[in-house]
C-alpha positions, 0 to 999 in steps of 0.5 A: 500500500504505497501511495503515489500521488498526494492532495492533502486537505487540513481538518476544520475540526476533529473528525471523531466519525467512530470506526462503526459509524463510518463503516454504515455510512459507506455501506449506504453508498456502495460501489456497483457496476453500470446497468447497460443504460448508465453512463457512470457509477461512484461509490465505495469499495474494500481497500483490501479488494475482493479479500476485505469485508470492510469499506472503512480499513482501520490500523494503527489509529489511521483510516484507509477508505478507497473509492471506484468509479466506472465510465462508460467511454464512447468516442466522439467523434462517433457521436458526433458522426451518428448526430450529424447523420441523423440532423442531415435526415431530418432537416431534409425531411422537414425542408428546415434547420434543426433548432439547438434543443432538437439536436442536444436532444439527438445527441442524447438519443444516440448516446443512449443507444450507443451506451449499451456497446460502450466499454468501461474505464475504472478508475480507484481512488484512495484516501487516508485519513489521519484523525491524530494529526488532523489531515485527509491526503487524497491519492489522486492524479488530479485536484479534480478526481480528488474533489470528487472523492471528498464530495463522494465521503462528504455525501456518505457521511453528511458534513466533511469540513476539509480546506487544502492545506495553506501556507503562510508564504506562497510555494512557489517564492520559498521553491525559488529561493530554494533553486536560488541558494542551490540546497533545501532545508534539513532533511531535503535534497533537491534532484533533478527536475524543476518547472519555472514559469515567467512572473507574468501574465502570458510569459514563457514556461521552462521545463527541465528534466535529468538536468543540474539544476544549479547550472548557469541555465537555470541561474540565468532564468531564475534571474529572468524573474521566472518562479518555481512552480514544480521541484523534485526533492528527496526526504530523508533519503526515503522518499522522492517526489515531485513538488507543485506549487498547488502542494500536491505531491507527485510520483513518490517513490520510496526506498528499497531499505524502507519497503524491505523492512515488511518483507519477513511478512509472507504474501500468503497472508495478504491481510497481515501484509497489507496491514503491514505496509499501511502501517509502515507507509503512513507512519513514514508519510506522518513525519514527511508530511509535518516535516515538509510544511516546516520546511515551506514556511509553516501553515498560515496562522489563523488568531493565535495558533496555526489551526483553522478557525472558521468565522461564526456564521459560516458554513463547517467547510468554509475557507476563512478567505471565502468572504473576502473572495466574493467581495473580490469578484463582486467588486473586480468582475472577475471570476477565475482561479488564477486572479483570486491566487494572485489576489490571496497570493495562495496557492492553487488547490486552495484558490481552486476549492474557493472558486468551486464555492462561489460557483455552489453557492450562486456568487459566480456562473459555471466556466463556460467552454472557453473557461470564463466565470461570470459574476452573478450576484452583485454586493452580496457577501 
């Protein structure tokens, strides 16, 4: 059980769910494949697979839940295909233009008829939540297929006051000076992949791989006012990874001495074996994880104490920036992740989850086909 992505989300309050609890509540959202009329399905399933009993896995006072999603995959471009035939039949027989309505309405016939032939794509998501330390990390390739694991559990067991976890500077300053000084804090060591990108508005985007990065090359960049966005770093000579600048963790890897220490551990008793590397993977992750916002600067200090206090009147999962991100938008008309980071100077998970809420809650429009927001109730915090 090693994880090779990580989106890590901070607590707003203890998550005191007990084991039994949580386990019903899964159980009420159980993954089950697609009917032949279905084009998706999303719920729960065994992290141990077909040899766990349970939906909620418990060791070590950590929890492990696992998430799958099916899809039904047509082509395009043969619905498009099918569409356009049949607007082509009809228009001549009625010697008229379709309207929008009648050939969305077309699409979704031939959709239908094509989901019965459609093959499945399956995609498994897993979450480990560490209520000691007060933090959910996501093993997800994207902030998307995260969101929706978080919406799915939020779902099963009605509230889920989780943020991103946010820094007292952003990310990306503290990676850059790191590839300035050409070393990392205590504990880290700086490999050999990084992605810079221009301070401005539309500059260039540098990427470097297998390359010394304290080279004149990318001193010259650095000094071109370009920002780190994406570092590869070494911890403990344990794990290695790929650092964004939205905090997601990518591509870990961990070390042949760190995975050999559960090898006395037969395979024929999978259970013991999985039980074995949860335990050894997250005791191992709980002191990276700490260690690695120690070494950006630290979490952004709410009051007196780095913890997330949340305004009185807002809702369990609100981010304490979220009514200065409508007055924002209401105020500039602009409704987009990257103006409210640069706005809040955070960093993109967190600007991501705030724009999310403005759209659910009514403040902003959906993005449309070229990703633009509009704004849609003004002067109202």
């Amino acid at each position: 059980m090693y994880f090779k992505n990580l989106f890590i989300y901070r607590f707003t309050r203890p998550f005191d769910v007990a084991l039994e609890d949580l386990e019903k509540q899964l159980n009420a959202l159980p993954f089950t494949p697609c009917s032949s009329q279905e084009q998706s399905r999303f719920g729960w399933v065994s992290p141990l697979g077909k040899k766990g009993q349970t939906l909620a896995h418990y060791a070590d006072g950590q929890l492990l839940i696992l998430a799958k999603k099916e899809e039904k995959v047509i082509p395009a471009s043969v619905i498009n295909d099918m569409v356009a035939e049949k607007v082509e039949s009809l228009e001549i027989e009625e010697g008229r233009a379709l309207k929008k309505k009648e050939k969305e309405a077309i699409k979704e016939e031939v959709i239908v008829s094509l989901l019965p032939r459609a093959f499945s794509r399956f995609q498994q998501t897993y979450a480990w939540i560490n209520p000691k330390d007060g933090f959910i990390a996501v093993d997800a390739g994207s902030f998307k297929q995260a969101e929706n694991l978080l919406a799915l559990l939020r779902k099963s067991i009605g509230s889920l006051p989780v943020i991103p976890i946010s820094l007292a500077a952003p990310a990306e300053i503290t990676l850059t000076d790191w590839l300035k000084e050409g070393t990392a804090p205590a504990g880290f060591a700086l490999e050999d992949e990084a992605e810079l990108h221009s301070a401005l508005e539309h500059g260039g985007i540098i990427r470097a791989k297998q390359q010394d990065l304290l080279d004149e090359e990318m001193k010259a960049h650095l000094e071109a006012d370009k920002l780190v966005t994406s570092l590869a770093l070494n911890w403990a000579e344990t794990i290695s990874f790929v650092l964004k600048d939205d905090l997601s963790i990518k591509r870990m890897k961990y070390s042949d001495e760190l995975k050999e220490q559960n090898d006395d551990i037969t395979s024929e008793d999978a259970a013991a074996r999985f039980d074995a590397d949860f335990a050894l993977v997250t005791g191992e992750l709980s002191r990276f994880i700490p260690d690695l916002i120690e070494a950006l600067g630290g979490e952004e200090e709410y009051g007196n104490k780095q913890a997330i206090k949340l305004p009185t009147e807002s809702r369990d999962e609100d981010d304490p920036l979220y009514p200065s991100a409508v007055e924002f938008v209401q105020r500039t008309e602009r409704a987009s992740v990257s103006s409210i980071q640069r706005q809040f100077k955070i960093g993109y998970n967190r600007a991501a989850w705030l724009t999310d809420a403005l759209e659910s809650r009514g403040i902003i429009s959906k993005a449309d086909s070229e990703g633009h927001r509009k704004v849609i109730i003004q002067g109202v915090a």
